[in-house]
NUFI-533459 format. One line per 10 residues: their letters; for each residue x, y, z of N, C-alpha, C. Coordinates in nm, 3 decimals, always signed. Atoms other than C-alpha are relative to their C-alpha. Layout:
N
a> X:Y:Z:X:Y:Z:X:Y:Z  ... $
***
This chain:
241
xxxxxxxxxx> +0.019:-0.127:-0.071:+0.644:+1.240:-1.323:-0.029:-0.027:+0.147  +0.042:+0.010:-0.174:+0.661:+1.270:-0.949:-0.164:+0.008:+0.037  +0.134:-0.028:-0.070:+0.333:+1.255:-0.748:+0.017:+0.081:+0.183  -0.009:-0.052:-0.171:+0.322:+1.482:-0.443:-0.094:-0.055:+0.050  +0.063:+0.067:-0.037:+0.088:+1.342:-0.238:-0.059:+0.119:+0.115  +0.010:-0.106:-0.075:-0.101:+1.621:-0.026:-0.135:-0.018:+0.075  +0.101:+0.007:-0.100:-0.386:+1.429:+0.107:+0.011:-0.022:+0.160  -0.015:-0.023:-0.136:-0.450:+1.436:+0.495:-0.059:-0.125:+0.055  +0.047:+0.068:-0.070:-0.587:+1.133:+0.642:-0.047:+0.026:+0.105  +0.046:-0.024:-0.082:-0.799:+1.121:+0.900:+0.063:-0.100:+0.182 $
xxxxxxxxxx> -0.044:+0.088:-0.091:-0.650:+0.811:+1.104:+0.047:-0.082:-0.028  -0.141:+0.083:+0.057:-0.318:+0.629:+1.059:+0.062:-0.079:+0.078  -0.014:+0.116:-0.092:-0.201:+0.308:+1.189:+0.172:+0.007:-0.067  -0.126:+0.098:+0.061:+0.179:+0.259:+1.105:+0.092:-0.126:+0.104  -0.014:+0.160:-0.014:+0.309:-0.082:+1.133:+0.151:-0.005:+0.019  -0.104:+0.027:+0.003:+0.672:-0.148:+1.205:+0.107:-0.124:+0.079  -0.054:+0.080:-0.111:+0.942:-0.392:+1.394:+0.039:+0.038:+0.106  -0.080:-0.075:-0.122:+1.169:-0.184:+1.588:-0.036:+0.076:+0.032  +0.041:-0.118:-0.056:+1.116:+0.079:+1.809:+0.039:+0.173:-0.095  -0.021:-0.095:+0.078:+1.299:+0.349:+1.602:-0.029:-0.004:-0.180 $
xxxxxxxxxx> +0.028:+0.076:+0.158:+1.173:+0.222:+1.233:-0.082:+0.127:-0.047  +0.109:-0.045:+0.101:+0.861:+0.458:+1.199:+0.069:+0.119:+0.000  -0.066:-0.150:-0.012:+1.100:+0.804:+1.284:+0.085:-0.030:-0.117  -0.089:+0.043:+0.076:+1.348:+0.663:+1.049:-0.045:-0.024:-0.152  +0.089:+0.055:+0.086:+1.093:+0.528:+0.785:-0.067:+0.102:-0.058  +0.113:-0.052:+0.030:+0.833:+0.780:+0.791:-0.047:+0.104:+0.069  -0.018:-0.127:-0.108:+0.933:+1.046:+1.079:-0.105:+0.126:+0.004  +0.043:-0.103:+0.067:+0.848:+1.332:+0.842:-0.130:+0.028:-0.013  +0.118:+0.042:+0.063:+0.511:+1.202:+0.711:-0.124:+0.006:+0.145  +0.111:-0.030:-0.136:+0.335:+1.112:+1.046:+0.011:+0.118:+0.092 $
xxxxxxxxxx> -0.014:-0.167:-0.091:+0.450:+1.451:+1.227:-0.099:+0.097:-0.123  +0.117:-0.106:+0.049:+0.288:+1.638:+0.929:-0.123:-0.002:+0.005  +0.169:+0.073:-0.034:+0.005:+1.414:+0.945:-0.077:+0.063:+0.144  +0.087:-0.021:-0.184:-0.088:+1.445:+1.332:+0.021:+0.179:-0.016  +0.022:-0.179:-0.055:+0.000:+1.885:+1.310:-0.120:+0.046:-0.106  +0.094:-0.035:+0.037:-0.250:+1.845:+1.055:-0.162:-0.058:+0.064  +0.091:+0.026:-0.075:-0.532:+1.723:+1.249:+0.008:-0.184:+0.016  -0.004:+0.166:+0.053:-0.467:+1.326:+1.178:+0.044:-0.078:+0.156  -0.054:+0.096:-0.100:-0.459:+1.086:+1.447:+0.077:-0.124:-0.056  -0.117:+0.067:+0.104:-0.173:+0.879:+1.381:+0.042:-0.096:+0.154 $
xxxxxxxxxx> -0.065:+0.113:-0.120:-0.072:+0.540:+1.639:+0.131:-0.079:-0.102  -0.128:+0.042:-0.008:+0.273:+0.381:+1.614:-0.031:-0.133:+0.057  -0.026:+0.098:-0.025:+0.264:-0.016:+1.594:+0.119:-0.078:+0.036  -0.098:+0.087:-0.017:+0.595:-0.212:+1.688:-0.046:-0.157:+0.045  +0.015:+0.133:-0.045:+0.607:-0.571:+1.677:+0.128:-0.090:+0.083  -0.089:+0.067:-0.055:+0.929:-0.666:+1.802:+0.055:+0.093:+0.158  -0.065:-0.067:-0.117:+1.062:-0.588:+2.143:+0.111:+0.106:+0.024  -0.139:-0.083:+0.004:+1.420:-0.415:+2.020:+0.107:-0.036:+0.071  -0.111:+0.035:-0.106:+1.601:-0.610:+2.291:+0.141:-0.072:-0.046  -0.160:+0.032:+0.052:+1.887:-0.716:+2.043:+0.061:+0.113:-0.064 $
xxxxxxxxxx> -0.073:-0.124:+0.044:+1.957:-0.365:+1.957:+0.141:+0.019:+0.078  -0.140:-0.058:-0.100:+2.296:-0.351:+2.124:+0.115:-0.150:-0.041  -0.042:+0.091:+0.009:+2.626:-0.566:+2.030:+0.075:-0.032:+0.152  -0.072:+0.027:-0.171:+2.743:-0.588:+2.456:-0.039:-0.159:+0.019  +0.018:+0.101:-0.065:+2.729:-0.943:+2.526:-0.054:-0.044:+0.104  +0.060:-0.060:-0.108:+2.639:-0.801:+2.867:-0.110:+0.038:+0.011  +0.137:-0.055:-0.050:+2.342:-0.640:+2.846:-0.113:-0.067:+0.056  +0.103:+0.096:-0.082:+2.068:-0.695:+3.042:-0.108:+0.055:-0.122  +0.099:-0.050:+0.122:+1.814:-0.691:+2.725:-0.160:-0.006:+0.053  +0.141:-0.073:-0.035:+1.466:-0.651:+2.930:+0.020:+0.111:+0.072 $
xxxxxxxxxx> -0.047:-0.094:-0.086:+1.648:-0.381:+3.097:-0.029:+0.102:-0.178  +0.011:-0.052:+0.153:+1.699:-0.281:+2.721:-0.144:+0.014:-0.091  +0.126:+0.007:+0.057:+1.339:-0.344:+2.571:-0.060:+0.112:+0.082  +0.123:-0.095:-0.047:+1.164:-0.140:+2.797:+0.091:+0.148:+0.049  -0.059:-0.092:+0.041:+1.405:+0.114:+2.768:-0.050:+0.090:-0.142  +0.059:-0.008:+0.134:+1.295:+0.122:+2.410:-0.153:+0.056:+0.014  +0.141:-0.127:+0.007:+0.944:+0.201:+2.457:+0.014:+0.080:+0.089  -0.036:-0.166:-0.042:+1.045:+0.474:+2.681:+0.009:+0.068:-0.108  -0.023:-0.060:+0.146:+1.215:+0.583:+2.351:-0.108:+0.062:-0.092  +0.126:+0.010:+0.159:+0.937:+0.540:+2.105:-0.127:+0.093:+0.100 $
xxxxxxxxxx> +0.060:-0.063:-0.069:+0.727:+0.718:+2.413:+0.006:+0.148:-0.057  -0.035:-0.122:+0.008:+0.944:+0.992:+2.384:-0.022:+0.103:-0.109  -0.013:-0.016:+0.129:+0.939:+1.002:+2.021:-0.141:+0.030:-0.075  +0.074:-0.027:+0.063:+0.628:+0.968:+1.955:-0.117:+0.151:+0.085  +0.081:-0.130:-0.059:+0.514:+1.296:+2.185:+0.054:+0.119:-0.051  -0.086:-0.137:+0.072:+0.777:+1.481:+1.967:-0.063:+0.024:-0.077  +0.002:-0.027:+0.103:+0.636:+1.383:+1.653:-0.190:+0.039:+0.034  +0.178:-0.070:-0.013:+0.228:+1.484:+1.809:-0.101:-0.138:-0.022  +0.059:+0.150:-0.030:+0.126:+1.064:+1.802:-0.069:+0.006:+0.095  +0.115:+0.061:-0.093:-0.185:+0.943:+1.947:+0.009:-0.108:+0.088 $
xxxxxxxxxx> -0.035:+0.108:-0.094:-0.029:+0.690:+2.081:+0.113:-0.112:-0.053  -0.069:+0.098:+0.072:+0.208:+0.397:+2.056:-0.045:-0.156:+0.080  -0.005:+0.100:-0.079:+0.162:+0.013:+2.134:+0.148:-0.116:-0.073  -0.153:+0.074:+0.027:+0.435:-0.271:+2.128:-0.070:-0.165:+0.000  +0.002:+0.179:+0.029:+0.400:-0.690:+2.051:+0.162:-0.045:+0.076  -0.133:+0.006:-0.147:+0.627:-0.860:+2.317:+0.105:-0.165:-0.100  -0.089:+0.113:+0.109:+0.838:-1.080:+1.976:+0.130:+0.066:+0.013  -0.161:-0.030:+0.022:+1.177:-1.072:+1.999:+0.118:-0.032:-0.109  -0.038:-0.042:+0.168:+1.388:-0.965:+1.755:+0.098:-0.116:-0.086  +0.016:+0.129:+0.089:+1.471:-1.209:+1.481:-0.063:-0.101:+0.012 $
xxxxxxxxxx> +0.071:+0.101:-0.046:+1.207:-1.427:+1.629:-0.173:-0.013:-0.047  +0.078:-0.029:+0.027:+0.948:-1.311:+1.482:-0.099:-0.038:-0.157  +0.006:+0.052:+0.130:+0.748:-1.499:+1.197:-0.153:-0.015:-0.007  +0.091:-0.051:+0.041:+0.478:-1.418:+0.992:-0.158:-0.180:-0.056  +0.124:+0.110:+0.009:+0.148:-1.704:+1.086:-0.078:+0.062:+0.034  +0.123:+0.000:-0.059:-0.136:-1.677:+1.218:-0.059:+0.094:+0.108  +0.008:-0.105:-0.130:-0.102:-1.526:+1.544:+0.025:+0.131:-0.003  -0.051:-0.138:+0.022:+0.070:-1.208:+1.423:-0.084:+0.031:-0.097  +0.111:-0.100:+0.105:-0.184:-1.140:+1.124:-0.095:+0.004:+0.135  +0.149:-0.018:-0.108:-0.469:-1.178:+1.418:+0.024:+0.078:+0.075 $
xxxxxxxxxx> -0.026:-0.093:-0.089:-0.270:-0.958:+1.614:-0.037:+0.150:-0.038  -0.005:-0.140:+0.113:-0.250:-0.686:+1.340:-0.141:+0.046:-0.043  +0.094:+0.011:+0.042:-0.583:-0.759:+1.223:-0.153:+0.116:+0.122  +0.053:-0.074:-0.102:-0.675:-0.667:+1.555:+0.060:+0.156:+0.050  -0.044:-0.135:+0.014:-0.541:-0.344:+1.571:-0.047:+0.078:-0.073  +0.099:-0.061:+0.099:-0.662:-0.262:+1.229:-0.167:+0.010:+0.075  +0.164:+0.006:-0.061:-1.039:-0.343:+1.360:-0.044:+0.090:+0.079  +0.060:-0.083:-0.074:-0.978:-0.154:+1.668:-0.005:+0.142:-0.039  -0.048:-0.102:+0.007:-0.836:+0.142:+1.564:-0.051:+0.109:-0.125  +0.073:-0.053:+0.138:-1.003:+0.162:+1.217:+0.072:+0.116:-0.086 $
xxxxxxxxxx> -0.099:-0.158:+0.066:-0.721:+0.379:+1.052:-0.035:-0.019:-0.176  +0.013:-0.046:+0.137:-0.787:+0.504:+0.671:+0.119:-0.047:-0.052  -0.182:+0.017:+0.036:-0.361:+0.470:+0.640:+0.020:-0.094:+0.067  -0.106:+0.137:-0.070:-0.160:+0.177:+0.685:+0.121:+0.038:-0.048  -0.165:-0.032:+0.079:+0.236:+0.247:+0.648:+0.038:-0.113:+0.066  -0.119:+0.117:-0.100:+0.472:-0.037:+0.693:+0.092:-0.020:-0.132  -0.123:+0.003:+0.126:+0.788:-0.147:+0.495:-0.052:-0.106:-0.099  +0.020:+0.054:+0.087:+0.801:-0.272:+0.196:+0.079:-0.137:+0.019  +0.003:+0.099:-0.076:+0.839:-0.633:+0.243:+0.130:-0.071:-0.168  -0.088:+0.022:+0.133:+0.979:-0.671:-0.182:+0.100:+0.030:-0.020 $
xxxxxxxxxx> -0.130:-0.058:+0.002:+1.273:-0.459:-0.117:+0.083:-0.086:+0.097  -0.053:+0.080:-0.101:+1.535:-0.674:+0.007:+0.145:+0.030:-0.047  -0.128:-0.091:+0.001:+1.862:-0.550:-0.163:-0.033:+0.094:-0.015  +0.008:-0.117:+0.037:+1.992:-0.244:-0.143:+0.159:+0.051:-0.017  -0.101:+0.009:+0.056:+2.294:-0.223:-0.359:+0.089:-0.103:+0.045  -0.045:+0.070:-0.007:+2.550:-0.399:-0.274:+0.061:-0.034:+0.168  -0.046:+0.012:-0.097:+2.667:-0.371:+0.057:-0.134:+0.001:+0.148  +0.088:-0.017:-0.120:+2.309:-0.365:+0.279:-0.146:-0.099:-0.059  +0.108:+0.054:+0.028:+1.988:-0.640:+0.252:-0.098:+0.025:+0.097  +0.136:-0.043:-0.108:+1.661:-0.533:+0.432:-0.035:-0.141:+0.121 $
xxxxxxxxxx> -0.068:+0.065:-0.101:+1.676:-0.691:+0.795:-0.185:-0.105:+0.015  +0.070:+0.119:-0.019:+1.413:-1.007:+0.825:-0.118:+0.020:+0.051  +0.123:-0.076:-0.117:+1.190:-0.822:+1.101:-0.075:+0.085:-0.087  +0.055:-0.107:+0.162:+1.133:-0.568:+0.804:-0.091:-0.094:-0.064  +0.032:+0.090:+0.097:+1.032:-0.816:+0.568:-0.115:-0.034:+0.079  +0.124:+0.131:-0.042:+0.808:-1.036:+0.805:-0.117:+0.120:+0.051  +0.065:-0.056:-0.021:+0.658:-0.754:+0.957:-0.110:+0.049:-0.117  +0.049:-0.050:+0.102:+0.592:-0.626:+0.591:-0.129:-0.059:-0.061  +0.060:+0.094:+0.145:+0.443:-0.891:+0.430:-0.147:-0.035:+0.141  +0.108:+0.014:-0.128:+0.196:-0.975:+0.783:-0.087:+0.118:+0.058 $
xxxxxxxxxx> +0.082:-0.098:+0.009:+0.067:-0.640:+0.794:-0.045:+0.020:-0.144  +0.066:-0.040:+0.120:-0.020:-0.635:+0.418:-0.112:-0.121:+0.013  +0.049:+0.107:-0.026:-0.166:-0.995:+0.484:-0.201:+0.057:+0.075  +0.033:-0.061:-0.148:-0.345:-0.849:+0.815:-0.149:+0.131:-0.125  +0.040:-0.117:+0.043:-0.472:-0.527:+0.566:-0.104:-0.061:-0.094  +0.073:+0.093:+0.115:-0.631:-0.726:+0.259:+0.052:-0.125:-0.042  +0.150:-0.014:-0.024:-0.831:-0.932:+0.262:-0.043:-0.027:+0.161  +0.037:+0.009:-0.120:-0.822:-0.996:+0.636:-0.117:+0.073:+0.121  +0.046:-0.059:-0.060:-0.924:-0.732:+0.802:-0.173:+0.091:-0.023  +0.133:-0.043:+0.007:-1.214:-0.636:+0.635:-0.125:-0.109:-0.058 $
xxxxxxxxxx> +0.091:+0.058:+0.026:-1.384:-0.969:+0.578:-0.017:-0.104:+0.112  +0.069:+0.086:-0.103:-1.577:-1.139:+0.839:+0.020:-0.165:+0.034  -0.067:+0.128:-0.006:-1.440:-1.490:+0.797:+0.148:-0.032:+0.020  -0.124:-0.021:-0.061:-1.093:-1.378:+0.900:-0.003:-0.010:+0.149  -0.030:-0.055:-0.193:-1.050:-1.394:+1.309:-0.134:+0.025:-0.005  +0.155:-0.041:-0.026:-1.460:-1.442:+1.340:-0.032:-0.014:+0.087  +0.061:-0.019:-0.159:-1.406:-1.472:+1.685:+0.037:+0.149:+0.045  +0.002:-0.156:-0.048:-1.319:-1.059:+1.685:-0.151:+0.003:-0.008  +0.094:-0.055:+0.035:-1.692:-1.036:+1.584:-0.083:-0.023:+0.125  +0.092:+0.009:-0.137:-1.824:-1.189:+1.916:+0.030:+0.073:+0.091 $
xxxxxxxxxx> -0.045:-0.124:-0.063:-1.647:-0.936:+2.077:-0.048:+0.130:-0.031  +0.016:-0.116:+0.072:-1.845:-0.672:+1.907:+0.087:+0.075:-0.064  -0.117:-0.104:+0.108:-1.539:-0.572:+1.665:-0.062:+0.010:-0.112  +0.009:-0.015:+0.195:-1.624:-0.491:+1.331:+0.073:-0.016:-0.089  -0.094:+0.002:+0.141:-1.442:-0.573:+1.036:+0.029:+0.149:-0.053  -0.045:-0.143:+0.067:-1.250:-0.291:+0.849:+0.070:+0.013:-0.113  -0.060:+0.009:+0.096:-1.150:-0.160:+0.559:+0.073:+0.122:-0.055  -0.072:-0.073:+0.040:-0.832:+0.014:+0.463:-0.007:+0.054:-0.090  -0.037:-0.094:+0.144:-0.822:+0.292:+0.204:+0.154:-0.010:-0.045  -0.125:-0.076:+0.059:-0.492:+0.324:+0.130:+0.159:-0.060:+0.109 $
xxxxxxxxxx> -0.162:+0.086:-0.095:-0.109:+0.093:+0.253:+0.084:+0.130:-0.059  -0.157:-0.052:+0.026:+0.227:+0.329:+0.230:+0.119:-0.044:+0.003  -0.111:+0.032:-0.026:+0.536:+0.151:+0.177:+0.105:+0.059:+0.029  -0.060:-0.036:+0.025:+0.802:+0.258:+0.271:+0.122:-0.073:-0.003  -0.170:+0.089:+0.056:+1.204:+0.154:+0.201:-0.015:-0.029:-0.085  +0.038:+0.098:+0.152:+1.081:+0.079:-0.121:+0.074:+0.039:-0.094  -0.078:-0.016:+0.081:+1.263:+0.036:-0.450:-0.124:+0.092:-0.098  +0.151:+0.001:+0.086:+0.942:+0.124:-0.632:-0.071:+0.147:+0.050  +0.140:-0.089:-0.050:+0.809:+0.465:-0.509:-0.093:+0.066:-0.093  +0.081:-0.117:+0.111:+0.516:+0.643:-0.651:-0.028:+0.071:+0.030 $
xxxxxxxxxx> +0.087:-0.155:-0.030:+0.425:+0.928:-0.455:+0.057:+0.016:+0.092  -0.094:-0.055:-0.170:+0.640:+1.151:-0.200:-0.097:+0.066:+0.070  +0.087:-0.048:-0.088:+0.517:+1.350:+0.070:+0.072:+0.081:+0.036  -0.081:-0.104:+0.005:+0.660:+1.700:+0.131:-0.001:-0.024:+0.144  -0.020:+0.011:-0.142:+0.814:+1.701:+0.455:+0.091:+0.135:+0.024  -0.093:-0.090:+0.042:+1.002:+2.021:+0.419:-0.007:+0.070:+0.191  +0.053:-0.022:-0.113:+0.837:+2.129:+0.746:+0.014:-0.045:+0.134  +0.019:+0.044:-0.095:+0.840:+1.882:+0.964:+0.139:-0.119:+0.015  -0.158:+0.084:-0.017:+1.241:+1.723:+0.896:+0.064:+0.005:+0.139  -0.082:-0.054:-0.109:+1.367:+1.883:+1.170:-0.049:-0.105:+0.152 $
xxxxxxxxxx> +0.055:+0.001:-0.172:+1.095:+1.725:+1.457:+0.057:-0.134:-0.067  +0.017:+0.151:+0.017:+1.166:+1.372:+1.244:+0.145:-0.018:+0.080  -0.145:+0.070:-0.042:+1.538:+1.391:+1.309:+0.037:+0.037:+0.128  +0.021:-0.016:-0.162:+1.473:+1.515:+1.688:-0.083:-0.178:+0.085  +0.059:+0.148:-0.111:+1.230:+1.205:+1.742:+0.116:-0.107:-0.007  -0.083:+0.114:+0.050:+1.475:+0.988:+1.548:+0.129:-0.025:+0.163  -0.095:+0.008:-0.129:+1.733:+1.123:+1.843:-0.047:-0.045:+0.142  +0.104:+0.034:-0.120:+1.473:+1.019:+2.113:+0.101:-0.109:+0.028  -0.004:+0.160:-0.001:+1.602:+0.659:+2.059:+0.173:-0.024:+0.010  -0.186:-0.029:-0.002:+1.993:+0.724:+2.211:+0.023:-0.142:+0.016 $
xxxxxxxxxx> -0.038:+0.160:+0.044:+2.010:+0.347:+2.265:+0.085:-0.068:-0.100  -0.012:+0.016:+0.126:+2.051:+0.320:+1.948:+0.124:+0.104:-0.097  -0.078:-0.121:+0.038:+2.236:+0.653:+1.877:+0.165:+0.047:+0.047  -0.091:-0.003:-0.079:+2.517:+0.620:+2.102:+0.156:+0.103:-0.072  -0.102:-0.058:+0.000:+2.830:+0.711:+1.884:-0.041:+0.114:-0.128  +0.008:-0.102:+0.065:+2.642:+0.968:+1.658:-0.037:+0.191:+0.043  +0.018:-0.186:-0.025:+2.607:+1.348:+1.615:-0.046:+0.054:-0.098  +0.033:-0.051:+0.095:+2.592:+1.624:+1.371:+0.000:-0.045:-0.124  -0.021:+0.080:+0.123:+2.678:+1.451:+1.088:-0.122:-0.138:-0.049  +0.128:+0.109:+0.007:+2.390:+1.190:+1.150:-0.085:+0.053:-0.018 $
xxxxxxxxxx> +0.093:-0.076:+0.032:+2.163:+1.485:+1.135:+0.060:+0.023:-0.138  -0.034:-0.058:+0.128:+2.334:+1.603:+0.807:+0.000:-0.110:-0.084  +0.062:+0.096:+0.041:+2.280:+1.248:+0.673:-0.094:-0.028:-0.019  +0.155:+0.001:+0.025:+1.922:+1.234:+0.716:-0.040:+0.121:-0.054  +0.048:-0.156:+0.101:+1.855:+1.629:+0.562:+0.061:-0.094:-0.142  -0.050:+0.030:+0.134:+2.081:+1.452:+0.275:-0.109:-0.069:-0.059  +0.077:+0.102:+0.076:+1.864:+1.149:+0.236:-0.162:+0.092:-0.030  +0.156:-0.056:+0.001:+1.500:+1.359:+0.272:+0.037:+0.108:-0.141  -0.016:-0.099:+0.114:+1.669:+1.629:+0.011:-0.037:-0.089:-0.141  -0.026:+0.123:+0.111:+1.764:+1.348:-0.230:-0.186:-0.025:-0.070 $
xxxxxxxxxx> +0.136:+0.083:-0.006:+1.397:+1.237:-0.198:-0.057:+0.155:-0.024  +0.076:-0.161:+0.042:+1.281:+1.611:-0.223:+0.007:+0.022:-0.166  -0.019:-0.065:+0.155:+1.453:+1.654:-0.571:-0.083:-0.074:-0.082  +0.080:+0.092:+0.089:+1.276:+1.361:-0.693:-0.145:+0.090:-0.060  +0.126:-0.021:-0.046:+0.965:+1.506:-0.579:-0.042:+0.182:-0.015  -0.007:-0.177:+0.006:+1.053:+1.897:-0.655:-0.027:+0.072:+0.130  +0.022:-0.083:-0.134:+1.034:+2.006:-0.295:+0.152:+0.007:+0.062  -0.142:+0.055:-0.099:+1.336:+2.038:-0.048:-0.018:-0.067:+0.051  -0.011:+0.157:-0.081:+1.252:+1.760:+0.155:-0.142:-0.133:+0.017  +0.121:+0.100:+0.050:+1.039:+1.463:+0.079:-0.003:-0.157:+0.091 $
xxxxxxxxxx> +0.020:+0.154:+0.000:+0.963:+1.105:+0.176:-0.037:-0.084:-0.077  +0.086:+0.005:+0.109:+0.885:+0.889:-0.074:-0.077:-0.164:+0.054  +0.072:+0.101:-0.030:+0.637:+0.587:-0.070:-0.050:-0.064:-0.109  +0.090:+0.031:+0.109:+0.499:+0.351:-0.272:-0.166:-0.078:+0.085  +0.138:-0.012:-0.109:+0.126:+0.389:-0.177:-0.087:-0.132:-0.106  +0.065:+0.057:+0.066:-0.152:+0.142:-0.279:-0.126:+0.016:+0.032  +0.104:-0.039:-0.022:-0.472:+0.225:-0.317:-0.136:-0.146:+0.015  +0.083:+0.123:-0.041:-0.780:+0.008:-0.168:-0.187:+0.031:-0.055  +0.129:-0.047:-0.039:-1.181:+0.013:-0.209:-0.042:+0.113:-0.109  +0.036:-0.123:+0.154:-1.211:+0.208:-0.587:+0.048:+0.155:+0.073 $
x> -0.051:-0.107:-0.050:-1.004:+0.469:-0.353:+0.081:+0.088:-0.095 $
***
């Protein structure tokens, strides 16, 4: 049986690689979130500067193009903010430095929600495998989430800094093969597939039909879920949450 999922968080960290990932991912979800009172920040770890196949491009011309984008995007969807990790894309691998990075984010920011992709999903049928940045990001923010971030022998030089350790209620996967609980987005489709358009970089030879693609996929995900338009996630709960 479906699970709607209709709680509100108070403060939401989502985690991603690319600049357009969390509109694409989870568009729906954090726009309902933040019009419901929820402060909601937008992580990227990778720069985006191989988004383009031009041989030509000038790709720091291109990166910071990108967070323009994700700027744009995230004032559509009512975000508290966005920050960016200066890894470039496929370069990006999941040690030390990037959980401490994450870790630190979690600490500062102290969000209840963590969303990031599901790191287990790696086919997806036959013709598409989940792209590397996905994955590493995935698995380094779950890392980053538990037990890192909320035990004092992780990164115990945040603590001389007066950080506090923290502890997540509740990860959201998303791209997952596995979901257990959607999230009615019936409401808020429209601003996802406006931010999603923020990010023309990226968008170059699409149109209406790219909007009528994404209503398809959120419907799809609605019927599951008995709503018209859904997201779905597989959530994990933390802390006897």
């Amino acid at each position: 049986m479906a699970v709607i999922d209709r709680e509100i968080p108070k403060r939401v960290l989502a985690v991603y690689a690319h600049p357009d990932d969390p509109e694409i991912s989870a568009g729906g979800t954090l726009a309902h979130w933040a019009g419901e009172g929820a402060q909601v920040w937008v992580l990227i770890t990778t720069r985006g500067e191989k988004g383009t196949n031009d041989p030509k491009a000038d790709l720091d011309a291109l990166a910071k193009r990108r967070i323009e984008e994700t700027a744009a995007a995230s004032d559509l969807l009512g975000l508290s903010g966005h920050f960016h990790f200066d890894y470039g894309d496929g370069e990006i691998v999941d040690d030390s430095r990037l959980r401490e990075q994450i870790v630190r984010m979690v600490r500062t920011l102290k969000p209840d929600v963590v969303l990031c992709p599901d790191p287990t999903a790696v086919f997806f049928g036959d013709s598409y495998f989940n792209h590397r940045d996905h994955r590493v990001t995935g698995w380094a923010t779950l890392d980053a989430v538990a037990p890192a971030a909320g035990n004092p022998h992780y990164f115990p030089e945040h603590l001389s800094e007066e950080m506090a350790v923290h502890e997540v209620k509740t990860v959201y996967l998303s791209g997952t093969l596995e979901p257990n609980c959607w999230i009615d987005i019936s409401k808020t489709l429209e601003k996802k597939i406006d931010a999603l358009f923020c990010h023309q970089s990226q968008l170059v030879e699409t149109g209406e039909w790219f909007r009528e693609f994404l209503r398809e996929r959120a419907e799809e995900s609605g019927q599951a879920a008995g709503v018209p338009y859904a997201e779905g996630f597989r959530r994990l709960n933390f802390s006897g949450s």
